[in-house]
N, C-alpha and C positions, 0 to 999 in steps of 0.2 A: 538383220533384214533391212532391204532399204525400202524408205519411205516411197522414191521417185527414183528411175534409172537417170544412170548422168548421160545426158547427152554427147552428141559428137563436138569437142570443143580444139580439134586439132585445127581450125581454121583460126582458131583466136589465140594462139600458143605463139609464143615468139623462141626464137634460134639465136642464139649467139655458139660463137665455136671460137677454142684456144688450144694450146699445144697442148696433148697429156704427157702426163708422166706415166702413164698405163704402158701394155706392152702395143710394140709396132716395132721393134728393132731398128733400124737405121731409120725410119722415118717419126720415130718419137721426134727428133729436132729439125725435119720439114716440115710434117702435116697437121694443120688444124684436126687431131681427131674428139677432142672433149668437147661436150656437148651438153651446154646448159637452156634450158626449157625455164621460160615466163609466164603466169598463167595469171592477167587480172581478170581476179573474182567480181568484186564490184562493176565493172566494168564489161562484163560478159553479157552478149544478147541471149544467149541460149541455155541460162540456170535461170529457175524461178528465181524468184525473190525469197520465196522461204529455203532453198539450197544455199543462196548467196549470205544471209543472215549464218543458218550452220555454221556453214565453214568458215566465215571467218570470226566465231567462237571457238569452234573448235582446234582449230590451225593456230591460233592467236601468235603463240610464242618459235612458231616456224613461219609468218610472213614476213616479207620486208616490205618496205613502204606502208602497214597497215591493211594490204587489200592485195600483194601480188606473194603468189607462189614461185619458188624456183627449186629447180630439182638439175643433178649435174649428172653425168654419166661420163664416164672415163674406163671401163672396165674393158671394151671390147676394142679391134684392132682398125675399126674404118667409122668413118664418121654416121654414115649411115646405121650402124647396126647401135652405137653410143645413143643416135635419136631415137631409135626404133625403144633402145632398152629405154632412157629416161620417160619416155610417152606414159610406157607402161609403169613405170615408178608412179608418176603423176596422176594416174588413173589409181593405182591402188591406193596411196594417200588420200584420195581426194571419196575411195567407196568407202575407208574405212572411217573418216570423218563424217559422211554423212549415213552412217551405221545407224540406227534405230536402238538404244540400251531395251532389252528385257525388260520389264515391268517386273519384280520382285514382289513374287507372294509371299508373304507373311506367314510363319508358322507356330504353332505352338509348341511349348515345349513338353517333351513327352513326361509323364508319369513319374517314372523311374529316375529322370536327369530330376523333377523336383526334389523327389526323396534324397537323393544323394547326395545334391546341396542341402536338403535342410540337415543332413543326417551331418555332413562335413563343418556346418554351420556351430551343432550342439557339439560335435568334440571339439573345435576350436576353443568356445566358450568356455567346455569344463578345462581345458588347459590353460586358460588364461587365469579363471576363475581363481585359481591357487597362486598364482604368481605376485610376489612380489608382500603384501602385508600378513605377518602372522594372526593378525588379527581376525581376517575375513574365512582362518581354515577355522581357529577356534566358535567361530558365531554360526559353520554348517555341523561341526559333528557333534554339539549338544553341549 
């Protein structure tokens, strides 16, 4: 669950475009259609500050420069639909980083999982118990 909805940050998105290797059949080697999307977090008028701290923990090892996201799309045939798709990559990275973890409640362990351990616990012990010095069988059976 999220803490805060993300804002509209397609104003602060940067565009760059290069040839893809995706499908476009004869215009794979005319048309710019790949489509890479810039997103500085730091840098952003419209994430709080506790949004802005998040994600760039949680992102850490997917930003470059420290502070900028980028996300590439090349899948589809026209440039527009590559932006359309990378927006939405961008947008899911950036809800599932600032995801809210579960709080983990603590359980006890039932009854029967103790017994069972302790029960696993005492045959280990008689089987060890005999192992190894003839000494220690003579000194339990009298």
């Amino acid at each position: 669950m999220l803490k805060e909805p993300i804002p509209d940050i397609v104003s602060e998105l940067t565009f760059t475009t290069s040839r893809s290797s995706g499908p476009g059949g004869q215009n794979v080697n005319k048309v710019e259609t790949k489509v890479e999307v810039k997103f500085d977090i730091i840098n952003s008028n419209v994430l709080s500050p506790y949004q802005k701290s998040k994600l760039v923990t949680e992102l850490g090892s997917k930003l470059i420069q420290e502070t900028t996201i980028s996300v590439t799309s090349q899948e589809k045939r026209t440039q527009l639909q590559n932006k359309e798709n990378a927006i939405k990559k961008l947008y899911i990275i950036l809800e599932e980083a600032l995801m809210e973890d579960k709080e983990r409640i603590p359980t006890k362990p039932s009854s029967e999982s103790i017994n069972n351990r302790l029960k696993s616990k005492k045959k280990e012990s008689e089987q060890k118990k005999y192992r190894g010095n003839l000494k220690g069988m003579l000194d339990n059976d009298g």
